[in-house]
N, C-alpha and C positions, 0 to 999 in steps of 0.2 A: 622360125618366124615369131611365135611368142618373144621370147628373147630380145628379139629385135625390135619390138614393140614395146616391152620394156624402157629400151635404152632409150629409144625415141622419146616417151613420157617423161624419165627421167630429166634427159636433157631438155624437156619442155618445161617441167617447173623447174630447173635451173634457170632457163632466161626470162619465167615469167617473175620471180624473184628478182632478179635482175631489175628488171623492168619496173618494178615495185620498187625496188629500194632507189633507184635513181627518181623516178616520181617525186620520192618521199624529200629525196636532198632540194630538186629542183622546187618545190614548197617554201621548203627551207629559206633557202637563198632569198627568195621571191617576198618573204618575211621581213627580211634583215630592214634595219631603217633605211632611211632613203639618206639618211644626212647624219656624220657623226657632232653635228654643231650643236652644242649645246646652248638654249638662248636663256638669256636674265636681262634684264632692262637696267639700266645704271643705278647703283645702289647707294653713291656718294654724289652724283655730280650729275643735275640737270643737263638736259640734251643738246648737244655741242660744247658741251665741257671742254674746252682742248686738250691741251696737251694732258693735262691731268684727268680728262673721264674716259670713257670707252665709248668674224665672224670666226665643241670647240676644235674641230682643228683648220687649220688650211686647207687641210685635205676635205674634199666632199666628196661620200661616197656616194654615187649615182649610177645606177643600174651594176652598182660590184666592180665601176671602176676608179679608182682615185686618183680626183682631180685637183693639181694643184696650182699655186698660182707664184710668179715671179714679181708682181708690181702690186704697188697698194696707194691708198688714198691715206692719209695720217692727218687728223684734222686739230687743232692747237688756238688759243685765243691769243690774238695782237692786243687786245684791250684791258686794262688793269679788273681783275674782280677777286674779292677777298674773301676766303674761305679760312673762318678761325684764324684770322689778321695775318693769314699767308695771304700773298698776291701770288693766283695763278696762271698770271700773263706770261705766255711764251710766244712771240710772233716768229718770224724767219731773220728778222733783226736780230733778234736776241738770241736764235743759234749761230749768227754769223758774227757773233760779239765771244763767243765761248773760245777759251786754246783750242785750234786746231780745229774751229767750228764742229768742234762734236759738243754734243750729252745727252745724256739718259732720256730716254722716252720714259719716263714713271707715272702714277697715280693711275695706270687703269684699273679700273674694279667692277668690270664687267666680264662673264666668262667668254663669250665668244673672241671680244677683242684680246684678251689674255691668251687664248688658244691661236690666237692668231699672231701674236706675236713671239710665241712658242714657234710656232713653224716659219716664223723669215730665215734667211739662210745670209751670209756674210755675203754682200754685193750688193744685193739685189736692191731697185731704185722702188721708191716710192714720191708723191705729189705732197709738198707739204701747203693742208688747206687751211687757209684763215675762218675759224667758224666764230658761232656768238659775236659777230660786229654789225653795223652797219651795213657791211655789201664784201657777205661771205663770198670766198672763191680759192680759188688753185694760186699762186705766188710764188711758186720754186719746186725745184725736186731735190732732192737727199738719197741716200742708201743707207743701208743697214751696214753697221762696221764692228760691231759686236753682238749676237746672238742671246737668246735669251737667258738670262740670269735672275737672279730673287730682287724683285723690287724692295731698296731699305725705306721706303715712308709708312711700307705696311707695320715697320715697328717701330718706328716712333710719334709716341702720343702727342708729342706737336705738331705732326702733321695733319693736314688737312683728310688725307687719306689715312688715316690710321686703320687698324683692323686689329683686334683682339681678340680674334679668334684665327690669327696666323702664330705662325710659330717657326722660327727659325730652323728648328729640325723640319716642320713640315710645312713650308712657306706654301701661301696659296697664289701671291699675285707677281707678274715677273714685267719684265721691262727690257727694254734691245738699247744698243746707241747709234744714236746715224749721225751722219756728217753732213752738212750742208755741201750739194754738188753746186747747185747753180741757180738764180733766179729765170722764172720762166721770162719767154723773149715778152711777153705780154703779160699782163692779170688775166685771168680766164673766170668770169664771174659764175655766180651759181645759176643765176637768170639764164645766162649763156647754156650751159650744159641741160639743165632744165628742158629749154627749148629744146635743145638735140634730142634727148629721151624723149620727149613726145610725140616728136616725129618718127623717132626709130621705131616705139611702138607698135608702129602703124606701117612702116616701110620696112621693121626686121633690122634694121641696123645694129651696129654694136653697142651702142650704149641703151637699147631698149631693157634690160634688164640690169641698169648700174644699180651697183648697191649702195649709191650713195640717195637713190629715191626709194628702194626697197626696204632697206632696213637704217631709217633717215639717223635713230639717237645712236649708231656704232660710229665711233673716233678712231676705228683703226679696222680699216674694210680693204678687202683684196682687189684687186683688177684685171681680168684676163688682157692676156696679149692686142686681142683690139681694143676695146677700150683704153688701153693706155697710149698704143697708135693711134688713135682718133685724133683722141686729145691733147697728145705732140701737134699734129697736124696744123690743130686749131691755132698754135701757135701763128703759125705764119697767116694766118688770115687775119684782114681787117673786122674788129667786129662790129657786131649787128648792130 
């Protein structure tokens, strides 16, 4: 009988040890950040910079699971503005003027949107937006047709994006190439979308949490599967 009371003890601080050390992990975990994005606010180029200013990775980690995303908003200026006697007008004209309507998405220099263009994946479509004009909005979509590589403006001093504290062994800012797929059947203005988010808000819909009102100065923002559904959608409607 002793003996067996022994064993019994024994095997009681075995699983209260157990018991503890899993506590101790579930802490842990419970710790972890909630988001591996890392933010900085643009550090060359006022808010809707297009093509040339800038969420780090795609991935968002939320509750320990990693979330990614297939579709993105990619925002670019139609309108001439000169940064160190470059013009950084890129509209959807002028990727649909390129061989092959491809080129480089360069000058972001912001880290989220850099991590973000880290994680596009060869396909996948994103919304090319006309920002900084008159009457920003949606104008076309694109895909990604090259994955991310070392941005070249980050090393040279005539660019408008220059950076001097990259270095070609250890480049800090990168860039993808998309190809113009197609202009949308509509313009889809910002006022437009604006509206939707407000009411989604309030109704729960999909675009209540776009990142294009939550994190308004990022040039290069993801989209989950409905929000990019929506706003196909929107397409075929008359608008407001």
């Amino acid at each position: 009988m002793p003996l067996q009371r022994k064993k019994r003890s024994k095997a009681a601080l075995t699983a209260a040890k157990e018991a503890k050390r899993a506590k101790t992990d579930l802490q842990k975990e419970s710790e972890e950040p909630g988001c591996l994005m890392k933010s900085q606010a643009e550090s060359h180029a006022p808010p809707d910079a297009g093509k040339s200013s800038g969420q780090g990775d795609v991935s968002v980690r939320q509750e320990g699971i990693k979330k990614t995303y297939a579709h993105w908003l990619m925002k670019s200026e139609p309108e001439s503005r000169f940064e160190k006697g470059v013009d950084v007008k890129f509209g959807i004209e002028d990727l649909k003027a390129q061989p092959n309507q491809t080129a480089c998405w360069d000058g972001i220099r912001n880290y989220q949107a850099r991590n973000f263009l880290k994680d596009m994946r060869t396909g996948q479509t994103a919304f090319f937006y006309h920002s900084n004009c008159k009457e920003p909005g949606i104008v076309g979509i694109i895909k990604i047709v090259k994955e991310a590589y070392p941005d070249h403006t980050q090393f040279d001093k005539k660019e408008p994006h220059y950076d001097a504290s990259s270095t070609k062994e250890k480049p800090k800012w990168y860039m993808v190439d998309v190809q113009f797929v197609r202009m949308t059947k509509r313009f889809i203005p910002l006022a437009e979308l604006k509206r939707h988010h407000q009411e989604h808000k309030i109704s729960g819909g999909p675009l209540k949490e776009m990142t294009l009102f939550t994190r308004q100065r990022l040039s290069v923002q993801p989209l989950t599967n409905e929000e990019f559904d929506f706003i196909l959608r929107l397409e075929e409607e008359k608008p407001c």
